[in-house]
N, C-alpha and C positions, 0 to 999 in steps of 0.2 A: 714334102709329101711323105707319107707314113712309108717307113722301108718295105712291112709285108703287114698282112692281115691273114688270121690264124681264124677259119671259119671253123665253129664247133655245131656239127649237124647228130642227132639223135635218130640211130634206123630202126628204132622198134615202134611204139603207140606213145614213148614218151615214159617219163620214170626210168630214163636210163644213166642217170648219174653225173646230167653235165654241171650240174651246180660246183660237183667238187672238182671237176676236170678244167673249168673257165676261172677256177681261185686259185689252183696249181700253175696253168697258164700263164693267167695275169701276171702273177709272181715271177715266176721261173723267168719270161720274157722282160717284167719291166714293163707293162702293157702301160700307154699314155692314157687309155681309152677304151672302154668298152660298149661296143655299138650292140642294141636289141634289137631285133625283128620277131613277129610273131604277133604275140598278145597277151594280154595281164592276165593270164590263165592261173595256171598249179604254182607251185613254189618251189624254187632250186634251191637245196640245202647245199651249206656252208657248214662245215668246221674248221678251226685254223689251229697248229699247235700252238697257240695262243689260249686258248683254251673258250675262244668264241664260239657263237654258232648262231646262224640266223637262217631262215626262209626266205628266198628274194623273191618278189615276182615282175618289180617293173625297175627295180635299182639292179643292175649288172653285178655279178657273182664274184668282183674285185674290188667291190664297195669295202670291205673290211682292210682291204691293202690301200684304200686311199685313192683308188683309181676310180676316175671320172667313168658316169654312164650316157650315153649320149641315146635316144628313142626314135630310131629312124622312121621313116614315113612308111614303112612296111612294119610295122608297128599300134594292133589298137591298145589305146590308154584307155585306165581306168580309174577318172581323176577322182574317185569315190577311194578306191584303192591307192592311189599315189597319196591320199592325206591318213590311211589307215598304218601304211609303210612306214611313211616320214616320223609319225610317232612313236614308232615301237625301234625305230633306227635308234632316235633319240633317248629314247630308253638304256637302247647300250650304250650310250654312249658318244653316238655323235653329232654333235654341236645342234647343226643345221644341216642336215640332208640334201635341201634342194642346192645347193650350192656345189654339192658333185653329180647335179642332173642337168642336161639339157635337151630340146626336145623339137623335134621336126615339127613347123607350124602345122604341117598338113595332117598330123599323125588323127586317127577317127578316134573317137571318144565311147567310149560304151557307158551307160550311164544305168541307172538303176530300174530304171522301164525294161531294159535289155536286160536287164539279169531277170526281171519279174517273169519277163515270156522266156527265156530259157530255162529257167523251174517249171512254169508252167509246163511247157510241151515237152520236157521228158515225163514229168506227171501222168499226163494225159497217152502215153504209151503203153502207160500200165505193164503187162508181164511181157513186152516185146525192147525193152530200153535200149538207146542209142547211144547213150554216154555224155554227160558231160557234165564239167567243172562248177555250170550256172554260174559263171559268173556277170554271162551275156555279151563275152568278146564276140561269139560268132553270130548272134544277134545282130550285134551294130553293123556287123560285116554286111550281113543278108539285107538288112533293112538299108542302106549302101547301095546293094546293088539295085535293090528294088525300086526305091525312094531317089536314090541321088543326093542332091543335096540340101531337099527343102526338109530331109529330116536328121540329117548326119551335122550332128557338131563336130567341127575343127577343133582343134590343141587351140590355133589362133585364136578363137573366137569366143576362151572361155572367159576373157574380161566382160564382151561385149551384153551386158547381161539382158537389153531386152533380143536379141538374133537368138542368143542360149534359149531364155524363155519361150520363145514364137516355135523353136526347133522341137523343146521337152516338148512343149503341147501337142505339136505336129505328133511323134510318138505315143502320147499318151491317147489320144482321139483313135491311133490307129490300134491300137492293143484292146483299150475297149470295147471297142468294134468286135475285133476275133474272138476275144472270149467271155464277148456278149449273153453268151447261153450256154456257159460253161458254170459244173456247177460241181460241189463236192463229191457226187454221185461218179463222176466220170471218169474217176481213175478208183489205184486201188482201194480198197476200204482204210487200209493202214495209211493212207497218204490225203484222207479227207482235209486233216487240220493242219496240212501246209497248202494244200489248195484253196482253203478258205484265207489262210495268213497272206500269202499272194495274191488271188481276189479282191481282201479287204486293203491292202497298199494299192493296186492298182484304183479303186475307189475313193482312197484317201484325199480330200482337196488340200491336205497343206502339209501335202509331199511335196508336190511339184516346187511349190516356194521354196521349202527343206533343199530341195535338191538344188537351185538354183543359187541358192544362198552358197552353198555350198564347193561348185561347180566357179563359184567367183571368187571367193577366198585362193581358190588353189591357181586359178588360172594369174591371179596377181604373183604368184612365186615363181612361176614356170620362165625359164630364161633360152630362147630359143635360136636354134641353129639349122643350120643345112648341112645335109652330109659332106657337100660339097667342099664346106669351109673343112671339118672334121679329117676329112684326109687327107688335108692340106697340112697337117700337123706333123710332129716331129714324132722316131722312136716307131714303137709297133703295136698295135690291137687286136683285139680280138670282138668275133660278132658271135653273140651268144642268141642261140634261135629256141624258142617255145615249140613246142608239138613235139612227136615226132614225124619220120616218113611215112610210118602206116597207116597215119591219119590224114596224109596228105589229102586235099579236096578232091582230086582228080584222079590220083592215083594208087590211094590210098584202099583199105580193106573197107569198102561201103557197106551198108551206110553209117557203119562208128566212125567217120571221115570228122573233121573240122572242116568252116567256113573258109580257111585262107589255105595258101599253098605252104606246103613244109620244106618242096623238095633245093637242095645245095644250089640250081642253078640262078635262081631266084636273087639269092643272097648276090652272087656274082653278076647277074643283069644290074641288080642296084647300085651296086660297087662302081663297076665300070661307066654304069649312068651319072653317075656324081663328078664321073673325070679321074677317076684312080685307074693308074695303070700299071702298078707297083706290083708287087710277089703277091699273091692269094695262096695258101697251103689249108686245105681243107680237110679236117680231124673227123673222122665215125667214131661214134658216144653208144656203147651198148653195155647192158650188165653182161657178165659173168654166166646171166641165167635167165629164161625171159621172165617178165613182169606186165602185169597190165591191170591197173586200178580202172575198172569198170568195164563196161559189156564188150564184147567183141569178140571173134573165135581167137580161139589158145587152144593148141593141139597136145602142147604138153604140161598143161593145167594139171597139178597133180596137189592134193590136202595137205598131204603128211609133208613131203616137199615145199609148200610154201610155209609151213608151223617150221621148218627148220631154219627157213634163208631168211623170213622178214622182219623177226626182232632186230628193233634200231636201224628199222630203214624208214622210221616217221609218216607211213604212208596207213594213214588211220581210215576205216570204211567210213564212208557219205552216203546217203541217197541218190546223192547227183551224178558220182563216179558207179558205187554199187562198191564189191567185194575188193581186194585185191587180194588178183592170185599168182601163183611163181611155181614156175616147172624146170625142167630142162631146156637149157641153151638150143633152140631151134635153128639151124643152120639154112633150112628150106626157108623160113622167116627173111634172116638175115641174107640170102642171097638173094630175095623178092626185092628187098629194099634198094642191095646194089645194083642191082637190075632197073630199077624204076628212076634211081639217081643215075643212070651209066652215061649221062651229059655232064659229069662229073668226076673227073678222076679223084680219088680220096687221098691221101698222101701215107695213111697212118691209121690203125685204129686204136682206141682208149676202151680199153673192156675195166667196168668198172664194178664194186663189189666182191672181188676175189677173195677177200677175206671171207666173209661166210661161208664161202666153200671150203674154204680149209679148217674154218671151225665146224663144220658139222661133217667132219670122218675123213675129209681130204679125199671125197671123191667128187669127180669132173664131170658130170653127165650131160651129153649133144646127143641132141637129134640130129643123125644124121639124114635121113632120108623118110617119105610115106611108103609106109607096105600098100596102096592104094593107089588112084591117078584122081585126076577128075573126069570128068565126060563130057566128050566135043560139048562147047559153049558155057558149060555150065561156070559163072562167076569164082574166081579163086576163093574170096570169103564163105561162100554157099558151101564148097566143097573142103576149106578147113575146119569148116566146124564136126567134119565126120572124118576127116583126117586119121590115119593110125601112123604113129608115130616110130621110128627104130629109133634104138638107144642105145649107144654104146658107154661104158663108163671109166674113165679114165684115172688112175688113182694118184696123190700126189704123194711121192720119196720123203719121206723124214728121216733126218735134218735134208733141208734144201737151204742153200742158198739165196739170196733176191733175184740173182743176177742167173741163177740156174732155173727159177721158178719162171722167173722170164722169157726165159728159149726154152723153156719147155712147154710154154702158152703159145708163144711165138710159134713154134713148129708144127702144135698141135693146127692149129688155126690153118695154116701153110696148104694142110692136104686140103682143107673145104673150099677156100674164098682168098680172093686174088688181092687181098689188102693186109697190107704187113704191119705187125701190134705196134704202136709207138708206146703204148704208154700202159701200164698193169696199175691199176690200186686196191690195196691191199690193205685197204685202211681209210679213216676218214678225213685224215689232214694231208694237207701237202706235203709234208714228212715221209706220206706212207704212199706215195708213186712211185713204180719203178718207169724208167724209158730208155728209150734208145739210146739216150745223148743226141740224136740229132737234132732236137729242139735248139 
């Protein structure tokens, strides 16, 4: 059985750095394996002093180290996206991709109908947006809950190509349906002619073949396991999760929520369901500073402040997500988060991004607290978005040490939130973490 599993959870909206935290990981530990949960959503960047770099979204963020990804059943695939991956994998350089993947039969499929209606109804929001990636993972989720499973394709099921076919149609009949009398008129003026490009795929008859075709190719490569077998295995892992917690479905800052749950306990219900009874040590993933690519209240949303921090953090504007913007480190935020995981002890946090900050003038700025409250009942999200923010600013010593830069992150952190730094990066490769040592 695995000696311990090293879960890496993200407490902000997500965009807080665990691509480079779970390739450090992986490393540092030797990881046999890295298990995903979540959904083929955004992309975790990779750099390695190797002088690589990739965007992962369904291969595990220790693909460049050679370490297997495993796709638990908490998990939607996007087998559109797992044949878009494997190519550009192969591109840098590696052989045959699918052969460091294997993947829960049960894992839900989001397939290209699902991304059509997640463009569409952020569309159809017009100046009120909700957020999202469109890629249609939470799509599959809902149409899941909704449908069950005369419309939900299986991982298993992607050989079986007339069950795929009967399924797409099931989908496509239902989509039709809702935006039956939906027309370019209904959202913004500027957003006519992807309303139309979306309408005209959803009308398209030799998509669904397209996709079908498509949907079977990939399902012939896919080589499947159970997590059960997975942590049966030798050495140590890590579970790298998509979202973050303030998207969480339930608990999350609504309604810029996601379909599935984000929160750490989750991960650990699965784990233990599988039969793993071994060590679980569980890592918080946050920048340095908050961030948030798309709608949502940000209380210390500041202009000039994100023109400083976001060169070379690859996080380029969409329509789907919207702007991305970057303020001061909200600590009111980050203790929402711990608060909402508090069925989770964290072991460590990984603040990630530190570099920027010491490139634009080596000052620290936290929000510490609202000059403001909310009002009996009134929703947390309702009342962040009019939030007024305290700032304190913190300056960093030149010359410092790593190891000095470190306790004095550590310390700072000490007075707000009851989770002690494992890990500082101060840089884009695994070269450029500092930690505890107690990894």
């Amino acid at each position: 059985m695995l000696e311990r599993i090293y879960v890496v959870t993200d407490l902000g909206p997500g965009d807080g750095g665990k691509g480079g935290i779970v390739h450090a990981l992986s490393r540092k530990i030797d990881a046999s394996v890295v298990i995903k949960r979540g959904g083929a959503q955004g992309s975790h960047g990779v750099r390695t002093s190797n002088g690589e770099s990739f965007n992962f979204s369904q291969w595990g963020c220790g693909t460049l180290e050679g370490v297997p990804t495993f796709l638990s059943e908490q998990m939607v695939i996007s087998p559109v996206g797992l044949g878009n991956e494997s190519e550009a994998l192969k591109r840098l350089g590696i052989y045959d991709p699918f052969t460091l993947l294997s993947v829960d039969p049960s894992c839900i499929c989001a397939t290209p109908f699902h991304r059509i209606s997640s463009q569409l109804e952020e569309l159809l929001l017009g100046e009120n947006p909700r957020g999202t990636i469109g890629t249609g993972v939470g799509q599959a989720y809902r149409m899941y809950n909704a449908l069950g499973e005369e419309a939900t394709i299986r991982a298993s099921e992607l050989q079986d190509r007339e069950v795929v076919r009967r399924k797409l149609q099931r989908q496509l009949d239902c989509y039709r349906e809702r935006y039956a009398r939906i027309s370019t008129d209904d959202g913004l003026p500027g957003d006519a002619e992807l309303i139309a490009e979306n309408l005209s795929l959803l009308h398209d008859d030799g998509f669904l073949p397209y996709t079908l075709d498509l949907f079977e190719n990939i399902g012939k490569k896919l080589r499947f396991m159970s997590l059960s077998e997975v942590v049966k295995g030798d050495g140590s892992a890590v579970v790298e999760c998509s979202h973050g917690v303030l998207t969480d479905a339930e608990t999350g800052l609504k309604p810029h929520v996601s379909a599935i749950r984000t929160l750490p306990k989750f991960t650990t219900e699965m784990l233990r369901s599988a039969g793993y009874n071994g060590k679980i040590i569980n890592y918080a993933v946050h920048r340095a500073y908050e961030i948030r690519h798309g709608a949502g209240p940000m209380p210390t949303y500041d202009p000039e402040f994100t023109t400083q921090m976001l060169p070379g953090s690859h996080k380029d504007e969409n329509r789907w997500q919207g702007i991305v913007r970057a303020g001061a480190l909200d600590l009111n935020l980050l203790r929402y988060a711990l608060d909402t995981s508090s069925e989770t002890k964290f072991d460590g946090l990984c603040l990630t991004w530190f570099d920027q900050v010491l490139a634009s003038g080596r000052i620290w700025p936290l929000c510490v607290s609202y000059k403001n409250a909310p009002t009996d009942g009134e929703p947390y999200a309702e009342f962040l978005k009019k939030a007024e923010p305290t700032t304190i600013e913190y300056s960093i010593k030149k010359p410092i040490s790593k190891r000095e830069l470190f306790e004095f992150v550590g310390n700072t952190l000490d007075e707000f939130i009851n989770v002690p730094l494992e890990l500082l990066s101060i840089g884009p490769t695994e070269l450029d973490k500092i930690s505890s040592n107690k990894i």
